[in-house]
C-alpha positions in Angstrom: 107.3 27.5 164.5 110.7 29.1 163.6 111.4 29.0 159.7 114.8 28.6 158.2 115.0 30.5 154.8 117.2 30.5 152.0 118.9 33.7 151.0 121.1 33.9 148.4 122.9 30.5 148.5 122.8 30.4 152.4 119.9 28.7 154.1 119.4 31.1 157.2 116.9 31.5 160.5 114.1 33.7 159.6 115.3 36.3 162.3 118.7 36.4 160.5 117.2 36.6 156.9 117.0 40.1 155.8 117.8 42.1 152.4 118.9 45.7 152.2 116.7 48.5 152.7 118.1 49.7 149.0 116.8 46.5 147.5 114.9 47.5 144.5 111.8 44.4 145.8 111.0 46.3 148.2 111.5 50.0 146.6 110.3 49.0 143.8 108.3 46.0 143.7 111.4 45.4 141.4 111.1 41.6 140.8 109.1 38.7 140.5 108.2 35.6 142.5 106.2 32.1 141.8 103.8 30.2 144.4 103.9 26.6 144.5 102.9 23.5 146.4 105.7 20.6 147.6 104.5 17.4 148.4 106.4 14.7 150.4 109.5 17.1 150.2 109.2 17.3 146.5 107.9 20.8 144.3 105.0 19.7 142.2 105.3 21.4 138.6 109.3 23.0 138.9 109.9 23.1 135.9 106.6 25.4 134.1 107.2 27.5 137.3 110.4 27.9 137.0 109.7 28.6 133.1 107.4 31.3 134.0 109.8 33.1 136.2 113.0 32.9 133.3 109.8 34.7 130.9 109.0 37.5 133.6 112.7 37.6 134.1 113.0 38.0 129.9 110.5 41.3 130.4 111.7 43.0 133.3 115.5 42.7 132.1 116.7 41.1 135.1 120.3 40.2 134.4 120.5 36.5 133.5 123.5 35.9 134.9 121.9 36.0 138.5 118.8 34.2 137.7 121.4 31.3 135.8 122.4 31.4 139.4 119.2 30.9 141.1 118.2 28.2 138.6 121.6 26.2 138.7 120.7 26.3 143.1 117.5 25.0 142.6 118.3 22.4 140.2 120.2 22.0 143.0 118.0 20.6 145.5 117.8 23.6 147.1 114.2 23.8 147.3 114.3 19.8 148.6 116.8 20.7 151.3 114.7 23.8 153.0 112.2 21.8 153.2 114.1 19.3 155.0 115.3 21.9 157.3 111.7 23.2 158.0 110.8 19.6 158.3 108.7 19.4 155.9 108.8 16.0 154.5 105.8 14.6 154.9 102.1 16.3 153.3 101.8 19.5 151.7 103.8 22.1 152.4 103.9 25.9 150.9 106.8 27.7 148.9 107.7 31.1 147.7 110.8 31.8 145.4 111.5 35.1 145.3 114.1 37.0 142.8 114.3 41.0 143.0 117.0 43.4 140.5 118.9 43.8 144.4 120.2 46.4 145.9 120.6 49.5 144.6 120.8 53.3 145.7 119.7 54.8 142.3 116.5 56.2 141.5 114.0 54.6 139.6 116.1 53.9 136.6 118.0 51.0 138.1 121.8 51.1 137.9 124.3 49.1 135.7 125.2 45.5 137.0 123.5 45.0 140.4 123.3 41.2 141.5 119.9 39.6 141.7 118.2 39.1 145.4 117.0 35.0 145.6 115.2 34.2 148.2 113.3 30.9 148.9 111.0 30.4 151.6 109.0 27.6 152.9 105.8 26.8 155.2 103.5 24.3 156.3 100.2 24.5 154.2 96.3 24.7 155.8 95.4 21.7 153.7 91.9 21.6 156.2 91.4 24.6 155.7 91.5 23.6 151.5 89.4 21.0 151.5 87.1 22.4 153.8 86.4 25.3 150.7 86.4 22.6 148.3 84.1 20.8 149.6 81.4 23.3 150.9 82.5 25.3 148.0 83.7 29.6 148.4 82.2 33.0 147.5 83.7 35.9 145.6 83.3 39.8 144.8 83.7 41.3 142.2 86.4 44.7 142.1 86.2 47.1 139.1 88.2 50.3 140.3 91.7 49.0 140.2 93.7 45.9 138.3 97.1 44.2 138.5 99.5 46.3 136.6 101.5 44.1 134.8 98.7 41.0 135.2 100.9 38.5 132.6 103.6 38.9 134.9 104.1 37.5 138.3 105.5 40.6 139.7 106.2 41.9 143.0 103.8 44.7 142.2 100.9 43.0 144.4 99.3 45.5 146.1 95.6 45.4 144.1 95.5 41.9 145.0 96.6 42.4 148.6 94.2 45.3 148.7 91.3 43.3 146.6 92.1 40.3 149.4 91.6 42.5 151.5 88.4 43.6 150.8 87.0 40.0 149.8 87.5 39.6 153.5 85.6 42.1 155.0 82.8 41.0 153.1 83.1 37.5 154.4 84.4 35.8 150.8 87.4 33.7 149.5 88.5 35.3 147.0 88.2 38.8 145.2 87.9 38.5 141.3 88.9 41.5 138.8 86.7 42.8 136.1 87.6 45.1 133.6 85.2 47.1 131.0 82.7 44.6 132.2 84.4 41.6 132.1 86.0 39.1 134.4 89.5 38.8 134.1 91.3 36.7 137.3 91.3 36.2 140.8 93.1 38.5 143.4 95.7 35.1 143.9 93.7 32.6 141.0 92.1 31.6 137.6 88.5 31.6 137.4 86.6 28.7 135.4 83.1 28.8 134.1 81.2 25.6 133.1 78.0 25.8 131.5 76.7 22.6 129.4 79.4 20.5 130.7 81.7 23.2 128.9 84.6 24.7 130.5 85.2 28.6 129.5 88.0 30.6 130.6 89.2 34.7 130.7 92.0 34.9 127.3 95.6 35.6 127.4 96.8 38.5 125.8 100.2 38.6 124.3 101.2 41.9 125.7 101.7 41.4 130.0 100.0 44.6 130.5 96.8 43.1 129.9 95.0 39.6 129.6 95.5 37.3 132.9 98.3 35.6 134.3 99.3 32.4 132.2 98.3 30.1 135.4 100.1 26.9 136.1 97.2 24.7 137.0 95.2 27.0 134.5 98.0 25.3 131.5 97.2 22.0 133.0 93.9 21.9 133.5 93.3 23.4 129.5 95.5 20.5 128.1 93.6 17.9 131.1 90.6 19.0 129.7 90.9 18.2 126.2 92.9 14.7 126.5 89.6 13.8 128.8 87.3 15.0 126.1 85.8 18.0 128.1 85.1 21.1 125.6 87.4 24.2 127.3 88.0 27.5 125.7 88.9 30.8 126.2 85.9 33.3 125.9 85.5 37.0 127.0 82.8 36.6 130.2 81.1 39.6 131.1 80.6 39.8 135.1 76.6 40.5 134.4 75.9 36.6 133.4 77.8 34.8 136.1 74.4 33.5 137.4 73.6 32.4 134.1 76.9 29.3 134.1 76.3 25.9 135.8 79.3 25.9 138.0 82.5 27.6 138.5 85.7 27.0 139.9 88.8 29.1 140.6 92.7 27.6 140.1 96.3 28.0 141.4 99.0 25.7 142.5 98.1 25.7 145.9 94.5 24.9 145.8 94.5 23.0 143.0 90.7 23.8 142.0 88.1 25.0 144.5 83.9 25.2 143.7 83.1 29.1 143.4 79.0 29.0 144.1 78.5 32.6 144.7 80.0 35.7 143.1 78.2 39.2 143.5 75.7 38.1 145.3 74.2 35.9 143.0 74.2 32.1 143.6 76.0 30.2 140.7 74.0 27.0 139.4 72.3 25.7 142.7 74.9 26.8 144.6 76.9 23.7 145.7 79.7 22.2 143.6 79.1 20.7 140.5 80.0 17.6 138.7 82.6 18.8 136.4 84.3 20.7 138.9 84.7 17.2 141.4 86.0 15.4 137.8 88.4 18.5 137.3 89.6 17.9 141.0 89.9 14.6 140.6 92.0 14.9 137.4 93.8 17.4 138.6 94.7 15.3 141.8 95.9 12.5 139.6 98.6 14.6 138.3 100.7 15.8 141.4 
């Protein structure tokens, strides 16, 4: 199907949607962007996405005059109104909003007053394809020799994830997850969840973006879910060595809402099939979009 896209301010065709070849997103990976699911024509969860994206603005120094600009379009309706010209009213549907520094022929030190790139861009989402994981449940590898740079920053630096995604597929899994000095961190495009006792444990955040994991957006919501039901969650250092030893696992994001993880590394987690805290976290989670 041909996609209209939004580019800043205009709503374009997707043959007729392009940025400079100077643009410091793709020079650079110069920018950030935030993944998120619409429903019936409406974004689910705006407003922590869009909170995320002003705090990865904050670190990067993007100028805040452009991303007032991106944030006044999208309070807007913009969002609303590419979806209605993807037609994309009805079921889940994907979107992708984009901001880079812009255009700019300097080296890498960026230079003085460029105007943000915003980009918005919408698709139809494999919901079959979702709930065929979630229900039989996925598999995941583990990768130890490379890392998000900036993993508490939603950055356009991406290519360990693409390149970990990558991988996870040639080995016939879902998802690739990162370890570091032993430990699990994240998924290549996820969360990761560990239940063991009808506890829920999860990889910290750090305070510095440079290390930790992403602050998730289901991963928030989940943590504060989980309490107001009365199911124990905290944030625990796991060490990649005693996955086999949890009861079930799950991974997060805001397109897949939760999906089982029975297998990482080769070794079969609980007995292998989803569990039931991870269908009550599915369920609670579903109750909120």
């Amino acid at each position: 199907m041909r996609l209209w896209v939004y580019l800043d301010g205009k709503v374009l065709p997707e043959e007729k949607a392009a940025v400079s070849v100077f643009d410091r997103g793709l020079s650079y990976g110069d920018g950030l962007y935030e993944t998120l699911k619409a429903r019936n024509g409406r974004p689910l969860f705006l407003k922590e996405h869009m909170k995320r994206l002003r705090a990865g603005a904050r670190f990067l120094g993007l100028r805040s005059r452009g991303l007032r600009s991106f944030e006044k379009e999208i309070a807007g309706g913009a969002i609303e109104t590419l979806l209605e010209k993807n037609g994309l009213v009805k079921g889940d549907s994907y979107v992708r909003l984009m901001v880079t520094r812009g255009p700019d022929k300097a080296s890498h030190l960026p230079s003085r007053g460029l105007t943000p790139t915003r980009v918005i861009i919408v698709k139809p989402l494999d919901t079959a394809k979702i709930e065929r994981a979630a229900k039989k449940g996925i598999s995941a590898i583990f990768i130890d020799d490379m890392a998000p740079p900036l993993p508490g920053v939603k950055s356009l630096n991406y290519l360990p994830s693409v390149l970990a995604k990558m991988r996870a597929e040639r080995l016939g899994a879902f998802e690739a997850i990162f370890v570091r000095d032993g430990a699990i961190t994240e998924g290549s495009s996820s969360n990761v969840f560990l239940v063991k006792g009808g506890r829920l444990v999860t990889p910290p955040l750090s305070t510095r973006p440079s290390t930790g994991v992403l602050a998730g957006v289901i991963r928030e919501k989940l943590i504060k879910l989980a309490r107001r039901e009365s199911i124990p969650v905290r944030e625990a250092v796991i060490r990649a060595r005693d996955i086999a030893s949890f009861d079930e696992a799950f991974i997060t994001n805001s397109v897949i809402d939760a999906v089982p993880l029975v297998k990482a590394a080769g070794k079969i987690i609980g007995n292998g099939r989803p569990g039931p805290v991870t269908e009550r976290v599915r369920a609670l989670l579903k109750g909120l979009e």
